[in-house]
C-alpha positions as CSV (number, residue, x, y, z in Angstrom):
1,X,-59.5,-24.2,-48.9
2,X,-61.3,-22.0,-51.3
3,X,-65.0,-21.3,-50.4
4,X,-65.8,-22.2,-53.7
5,X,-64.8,-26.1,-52.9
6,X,-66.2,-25.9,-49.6
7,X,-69.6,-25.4,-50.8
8,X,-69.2,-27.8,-53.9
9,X,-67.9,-30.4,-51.3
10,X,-69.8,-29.7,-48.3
11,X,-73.3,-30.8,-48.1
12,X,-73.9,-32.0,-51.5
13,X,-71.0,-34.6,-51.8
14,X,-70.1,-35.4,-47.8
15,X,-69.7,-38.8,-47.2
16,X,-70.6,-38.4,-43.7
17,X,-72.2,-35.6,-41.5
18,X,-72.2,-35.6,-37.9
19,X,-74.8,-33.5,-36.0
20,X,-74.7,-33.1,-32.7
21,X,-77.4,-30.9,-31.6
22,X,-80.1,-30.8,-29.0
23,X,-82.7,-29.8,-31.7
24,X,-82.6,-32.8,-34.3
25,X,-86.1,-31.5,-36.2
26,X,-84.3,-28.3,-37.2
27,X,-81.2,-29.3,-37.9
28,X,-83.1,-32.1,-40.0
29,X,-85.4,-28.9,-41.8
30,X,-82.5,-27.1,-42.9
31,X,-80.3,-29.9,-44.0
32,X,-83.4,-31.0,-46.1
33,X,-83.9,-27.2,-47.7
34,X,-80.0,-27.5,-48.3
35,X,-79.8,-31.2,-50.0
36,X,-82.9,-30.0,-52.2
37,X,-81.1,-26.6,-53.3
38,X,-78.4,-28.8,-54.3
39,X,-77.6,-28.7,-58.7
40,X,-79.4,-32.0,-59.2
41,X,-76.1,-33.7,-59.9
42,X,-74.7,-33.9,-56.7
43,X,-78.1,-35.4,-55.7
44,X,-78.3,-38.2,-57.8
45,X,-74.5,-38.9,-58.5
46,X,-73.7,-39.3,-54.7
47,X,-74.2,-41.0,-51.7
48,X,-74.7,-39.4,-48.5
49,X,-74.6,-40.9,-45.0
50,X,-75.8,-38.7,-42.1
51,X,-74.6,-39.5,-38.7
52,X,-77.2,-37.9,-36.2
53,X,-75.9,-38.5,-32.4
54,X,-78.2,-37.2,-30.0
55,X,-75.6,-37.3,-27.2
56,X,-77.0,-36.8,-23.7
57,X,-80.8,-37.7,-22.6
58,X,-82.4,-39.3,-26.1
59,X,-84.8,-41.8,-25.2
60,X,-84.5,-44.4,-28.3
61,X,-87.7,-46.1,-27.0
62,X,-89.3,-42.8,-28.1
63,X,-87.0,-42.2,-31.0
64,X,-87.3,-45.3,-32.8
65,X,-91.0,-46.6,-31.0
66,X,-91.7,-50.6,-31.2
67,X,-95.5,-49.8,-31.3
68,X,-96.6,-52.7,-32.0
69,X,-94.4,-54.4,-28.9
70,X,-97.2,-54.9,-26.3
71,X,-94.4,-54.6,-23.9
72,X,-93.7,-51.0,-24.9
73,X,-97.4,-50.0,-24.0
74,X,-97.3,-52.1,-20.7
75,X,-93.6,-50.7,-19.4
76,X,-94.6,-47.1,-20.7
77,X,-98.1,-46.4,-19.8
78,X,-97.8,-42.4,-19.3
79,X,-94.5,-42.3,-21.4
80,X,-95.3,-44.3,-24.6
81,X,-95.9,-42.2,-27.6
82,X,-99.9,-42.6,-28.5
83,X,-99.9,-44.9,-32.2
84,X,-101.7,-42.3,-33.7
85,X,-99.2,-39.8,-33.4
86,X,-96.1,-41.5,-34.9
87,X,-94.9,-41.9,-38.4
88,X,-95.0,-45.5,-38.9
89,X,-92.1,-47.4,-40.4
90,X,-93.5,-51.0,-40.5
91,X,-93.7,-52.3,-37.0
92,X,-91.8,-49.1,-35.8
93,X,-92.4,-45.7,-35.3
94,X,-90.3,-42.6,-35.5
95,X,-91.2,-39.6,-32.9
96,X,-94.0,-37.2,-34.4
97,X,-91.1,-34.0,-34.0
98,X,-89.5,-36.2,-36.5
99,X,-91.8,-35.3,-39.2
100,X,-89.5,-33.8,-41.8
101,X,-87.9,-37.5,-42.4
102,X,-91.4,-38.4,-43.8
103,X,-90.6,-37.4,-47.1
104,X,-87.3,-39.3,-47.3
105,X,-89.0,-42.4,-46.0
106,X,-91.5,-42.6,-48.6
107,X,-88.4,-41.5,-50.8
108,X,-86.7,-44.4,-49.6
109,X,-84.0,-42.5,-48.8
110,X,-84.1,-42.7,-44.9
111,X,-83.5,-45.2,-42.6
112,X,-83.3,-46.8,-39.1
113,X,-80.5,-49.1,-38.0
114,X,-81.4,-50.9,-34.7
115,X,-80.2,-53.0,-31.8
116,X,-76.3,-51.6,-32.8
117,X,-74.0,-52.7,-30.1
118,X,-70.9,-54.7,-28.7
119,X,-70.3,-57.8,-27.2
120,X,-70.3,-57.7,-23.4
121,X,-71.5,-54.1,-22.9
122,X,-70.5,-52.7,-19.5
123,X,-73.6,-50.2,-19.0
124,X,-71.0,-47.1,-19.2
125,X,-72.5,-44.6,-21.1
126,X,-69.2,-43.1,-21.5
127,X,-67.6,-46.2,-22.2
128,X,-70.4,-47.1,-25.2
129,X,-69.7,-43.8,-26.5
130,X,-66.1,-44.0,-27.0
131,X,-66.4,-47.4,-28.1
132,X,-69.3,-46.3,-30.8
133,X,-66.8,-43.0,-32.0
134,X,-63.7,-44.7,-31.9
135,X,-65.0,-49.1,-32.8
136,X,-62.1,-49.9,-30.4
137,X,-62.8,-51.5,-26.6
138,X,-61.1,-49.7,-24.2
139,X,-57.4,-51.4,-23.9
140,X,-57.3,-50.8,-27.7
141,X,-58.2,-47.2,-27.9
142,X,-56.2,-44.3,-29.6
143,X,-57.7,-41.1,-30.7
144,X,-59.0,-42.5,-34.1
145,X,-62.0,-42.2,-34.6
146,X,-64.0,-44.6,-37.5
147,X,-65.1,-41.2,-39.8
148,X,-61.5,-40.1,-39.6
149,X,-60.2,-43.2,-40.4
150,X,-62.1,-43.8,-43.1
151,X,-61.2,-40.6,-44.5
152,X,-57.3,-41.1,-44.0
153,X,-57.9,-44.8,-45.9
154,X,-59.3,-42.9,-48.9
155,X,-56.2,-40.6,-49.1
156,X,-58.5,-37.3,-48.8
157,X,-56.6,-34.3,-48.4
158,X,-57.3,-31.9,-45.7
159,X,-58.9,-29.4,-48.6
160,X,-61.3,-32.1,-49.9
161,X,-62.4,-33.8,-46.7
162,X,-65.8,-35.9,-47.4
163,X,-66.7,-35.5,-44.4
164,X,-68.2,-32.3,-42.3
165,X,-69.3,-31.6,-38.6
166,X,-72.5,-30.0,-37.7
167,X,-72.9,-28.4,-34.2
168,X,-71.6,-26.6,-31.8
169,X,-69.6,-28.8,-29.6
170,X,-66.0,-29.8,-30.0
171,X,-65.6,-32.0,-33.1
172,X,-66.8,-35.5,-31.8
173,X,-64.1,-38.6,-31.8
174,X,-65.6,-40.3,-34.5
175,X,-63.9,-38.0,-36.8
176,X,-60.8,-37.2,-35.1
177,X,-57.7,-39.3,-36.7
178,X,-54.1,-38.2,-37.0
179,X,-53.3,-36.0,-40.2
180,X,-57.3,-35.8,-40.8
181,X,-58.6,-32.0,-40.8
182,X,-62.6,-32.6,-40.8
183,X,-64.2,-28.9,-41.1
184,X,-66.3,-28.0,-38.2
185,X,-69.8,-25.6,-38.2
186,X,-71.6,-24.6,-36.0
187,X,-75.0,-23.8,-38.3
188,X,-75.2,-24.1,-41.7
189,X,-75.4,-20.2,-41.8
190,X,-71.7,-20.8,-42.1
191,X,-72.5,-22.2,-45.4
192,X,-73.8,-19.2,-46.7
193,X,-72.4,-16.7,-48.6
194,X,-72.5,-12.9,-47.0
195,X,-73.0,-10.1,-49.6
């Protein structure tokens, strides 16, 4: 692949991004310096859907905070994240370190989807994961995940892949399917061009 289409179809015109990374406000700054450096036709001409999986210890109770839920306030009387501090979204609040979504809020370009799941859920965390990477329970799985499969359905070749990885772990399931080449970075320093 040149480098030329890489950048042309790397952050501007990606389908899908999935970050994995322990630091989501900075990952989230950079990306947003990025999308606005963009010429302003990949901005308005295309969609952009960004997967962010906080793998590991997120506390979606504090991600996403019910704040107006009286049980969140009685269940989390030292935990709960004060009112004051959070950037409301209706009856929901997003964590204050996610204040560099504020502007895509009001943009309308941000949003929450909530109370994702599957029938009969088992209480695996590992388990839930490879179900929410791959959409399959466990007797159906293969090594397909829904990212890469949507990118194999759209006939992409491996040199115009719609669809990046962010971080510095292995690339995630999700976009793993057979024939399917997803490019992988682990900043978007990668992105940049060296003189």
């Amino acid at each position: 692949m040149k480098r030329r289409n890489f950048g042309q179809l790397g952050i501007g015109a990606c389908a899908g991004l999935a970050i994995g990374s322990g630091h989501p406000g900075r990952w989230l700054q950079t990306l947003a310096g990025e999308l606005a450096s963009q010429e302003d036709r990949w901005l308005h001409s295309d969609r952009i859907l960004v997967v962010i999986q906080l793998t590991g210890g997120n506390d979606g109770l504090n991600t996403v905070v019910p704040y107006r839920d009286e049980l969140y306030s009685k269940a989390r009387p030292k935990l709960g994240i004060p009112t004051s501090d959070l950037i409301k979204i209706g009856d929901m609040g997003l964590h204050p370190s996610l204040k560099q979504l504020d502007g895509l809020l009001s943009e309308h370009r941000f949003m929450t989807i909530q109370g994702v799941g599957y029938s009969a859920p088992n209480r695996s965390h590992f388990e839930s994961m490879d179900i929410w990477h791959s959409c399959h329970t466990k007797k159906d799985r293969t090594q397909s995940g829904w990212l890469g499969r949507m990118i194999s359905q759209q006939g992409s070749s491996s040199s115009d892949s719609p669809v990046i990885h962010l971080g510095s772990e292995p690339l995630p399931l999700a976009c793993q399917e057979k024939g399917v080449q997803v490019p992988s970075l682990a900043s978007l320093e990668q992105m940049r061009l060296k003189s």
